[in-house]
C-alpha positions as CSV (number, residue, x, y, z in Angstrom):
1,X,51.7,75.4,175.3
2,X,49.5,74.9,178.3
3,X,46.4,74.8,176.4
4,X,48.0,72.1,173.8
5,X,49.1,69.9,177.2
6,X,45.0,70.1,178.3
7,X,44.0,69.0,174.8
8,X,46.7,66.1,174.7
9,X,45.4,65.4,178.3
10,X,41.7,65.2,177.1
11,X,42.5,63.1,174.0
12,X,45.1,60.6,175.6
13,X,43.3,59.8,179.1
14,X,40.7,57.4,178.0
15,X,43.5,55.7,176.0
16,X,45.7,55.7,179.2
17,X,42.7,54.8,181.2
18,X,42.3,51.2,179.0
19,X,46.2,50.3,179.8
20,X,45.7,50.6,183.9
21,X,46.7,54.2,184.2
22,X,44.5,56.7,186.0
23,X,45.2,59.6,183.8
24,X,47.1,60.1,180.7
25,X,49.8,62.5,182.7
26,X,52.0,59.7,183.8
27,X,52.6,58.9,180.0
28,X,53.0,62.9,179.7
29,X,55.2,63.7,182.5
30,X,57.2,60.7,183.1
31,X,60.5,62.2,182.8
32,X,59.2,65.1,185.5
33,X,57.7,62.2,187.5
34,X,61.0,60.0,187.4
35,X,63.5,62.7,186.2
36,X,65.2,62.9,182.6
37,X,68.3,60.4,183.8
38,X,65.3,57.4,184.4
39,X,63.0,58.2,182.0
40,X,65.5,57.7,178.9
41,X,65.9,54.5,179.8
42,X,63.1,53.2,181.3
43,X,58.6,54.0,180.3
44,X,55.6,53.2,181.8
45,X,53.8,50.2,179.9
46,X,50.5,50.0,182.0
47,X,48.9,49.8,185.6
48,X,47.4,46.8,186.9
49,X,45.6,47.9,190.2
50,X,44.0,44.7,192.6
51,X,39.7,44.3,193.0
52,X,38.5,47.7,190.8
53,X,40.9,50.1,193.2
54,X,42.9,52.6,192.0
55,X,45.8,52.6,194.6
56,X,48.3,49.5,195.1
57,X,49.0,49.2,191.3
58,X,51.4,47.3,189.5
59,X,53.3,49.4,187.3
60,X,54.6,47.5,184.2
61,X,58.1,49.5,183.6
62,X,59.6,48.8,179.9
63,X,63.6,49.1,179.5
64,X,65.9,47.8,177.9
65,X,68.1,44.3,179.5
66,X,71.1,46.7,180.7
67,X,69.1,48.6,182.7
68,X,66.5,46.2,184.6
69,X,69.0,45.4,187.5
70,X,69.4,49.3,188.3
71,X,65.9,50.1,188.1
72,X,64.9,46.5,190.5
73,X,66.9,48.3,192.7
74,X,66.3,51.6,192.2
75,X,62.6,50.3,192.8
76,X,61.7,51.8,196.6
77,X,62.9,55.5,195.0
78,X,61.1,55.6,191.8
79,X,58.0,54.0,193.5
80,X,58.1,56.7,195.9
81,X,59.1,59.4,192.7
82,X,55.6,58.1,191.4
83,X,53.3,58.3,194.9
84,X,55.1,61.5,195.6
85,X,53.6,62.7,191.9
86,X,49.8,61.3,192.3
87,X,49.8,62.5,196.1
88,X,48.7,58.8,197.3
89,X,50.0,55.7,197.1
90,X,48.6,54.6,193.2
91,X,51.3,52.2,193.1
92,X,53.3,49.4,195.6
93,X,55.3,47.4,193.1
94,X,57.2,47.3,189.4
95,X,57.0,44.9,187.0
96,X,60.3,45.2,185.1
97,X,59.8,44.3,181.1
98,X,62.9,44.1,178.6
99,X,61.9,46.2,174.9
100,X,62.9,48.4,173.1
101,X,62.8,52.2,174.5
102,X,61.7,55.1,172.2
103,X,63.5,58.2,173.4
104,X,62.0,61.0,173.8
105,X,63.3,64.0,171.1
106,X,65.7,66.1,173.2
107,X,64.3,69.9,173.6
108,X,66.5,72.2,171.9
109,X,67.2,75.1,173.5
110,X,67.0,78.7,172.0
111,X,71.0,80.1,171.8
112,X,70.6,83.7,172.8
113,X,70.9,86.5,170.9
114,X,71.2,89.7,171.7
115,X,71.8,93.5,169.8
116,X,75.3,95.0,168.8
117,X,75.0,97.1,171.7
118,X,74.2,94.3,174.6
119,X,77.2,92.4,173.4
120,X,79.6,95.5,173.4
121,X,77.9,96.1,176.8
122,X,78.5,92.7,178.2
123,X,82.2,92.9,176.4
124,X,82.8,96.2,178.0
125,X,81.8,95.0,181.8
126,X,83.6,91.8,181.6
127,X,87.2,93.2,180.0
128,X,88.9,92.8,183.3
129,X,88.5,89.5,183.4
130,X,91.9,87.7,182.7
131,X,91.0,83.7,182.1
132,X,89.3,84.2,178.3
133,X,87.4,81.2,179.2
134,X,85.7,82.5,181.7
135,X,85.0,86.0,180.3
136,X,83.6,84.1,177.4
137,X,81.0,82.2,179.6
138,X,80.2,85.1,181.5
139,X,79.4,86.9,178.5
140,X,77.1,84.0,176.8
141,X,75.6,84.2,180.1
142,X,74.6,87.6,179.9
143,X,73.0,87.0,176.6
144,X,71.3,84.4,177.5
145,X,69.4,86.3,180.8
146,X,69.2,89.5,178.3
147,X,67.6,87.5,175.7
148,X,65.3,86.5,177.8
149,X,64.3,89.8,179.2
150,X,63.5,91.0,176.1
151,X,61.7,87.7,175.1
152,X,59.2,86.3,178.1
153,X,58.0,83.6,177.8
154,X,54.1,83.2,177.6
């Protein structure tokens, strides 16, 4: 997965570079930059930085009418969100756009699975338990750290 992320990055940064941005990774990793409640609602459009520089930018932020009052207030945080992200200050100001957002296809996560044994394991450790809800959660999250003990992830 790393190595496709590197080959995205190669392919997309002169493309991101002819918009305003500096490299393709805010386009990649805006919902790491901004976090997964901004970046549903709101994408990066392009950069606009002043005299050939590349920090003080304009960022042109697309959203939909609802939402550009939170974000022009929310401004200072996810300006900072963005800085914080670079490691300098690439941008000072939004530009706030109404369109249409395309949301990004949630990740589905793997449900667990685990051998007959595990589960009558995890069954067998959690049968004082009283509330069924709970012993039911405990046990799914069981699997879910056993499953992943027995499948690392690369």
């Amino acid at each position: 997965m790393k190595n496709l992320r590197n080959i995205l990055s190669r392919i997309t940064t002169p493309l991101a570079q002819k918009q305003g941005f500096i490299r393709a990774s805010i386009l990649l990793d805006w919902d790491i930059i901004v976090g997964e409640k901004f970046a549903a609602f709101c994408q990066p459009e392009k950069i606009i930085f002043p005299h050939e520089r590349r920090t003080g930018g304009r960022l042109t932020l697309k959203t939909s009418s609802a939402f550009a009052l939170e974000i022009s207030h929310l401004e200072p945080l996810i300006v900072e969100k963005i800085n914080q992200y670079f490691g300098y200050k690439a941008v000072d100001k939004l530009l706030i756009k109404n369109g249409k957002i395309t949301p990004k296809p949630k990740k589905k996560h793997p449900i667990p699975t685990v051998d007959q044994a595990t589960l009558e394991h995890l069954e067998s450790i959690t049968d004082d338990i009283q509330d069924p809800k709970l012993r039911q959660t405990l046990i799914e999250l069981g699997k879910g750290v056993l499953s992943q003990a027995n499948h690392p992830r690369n």
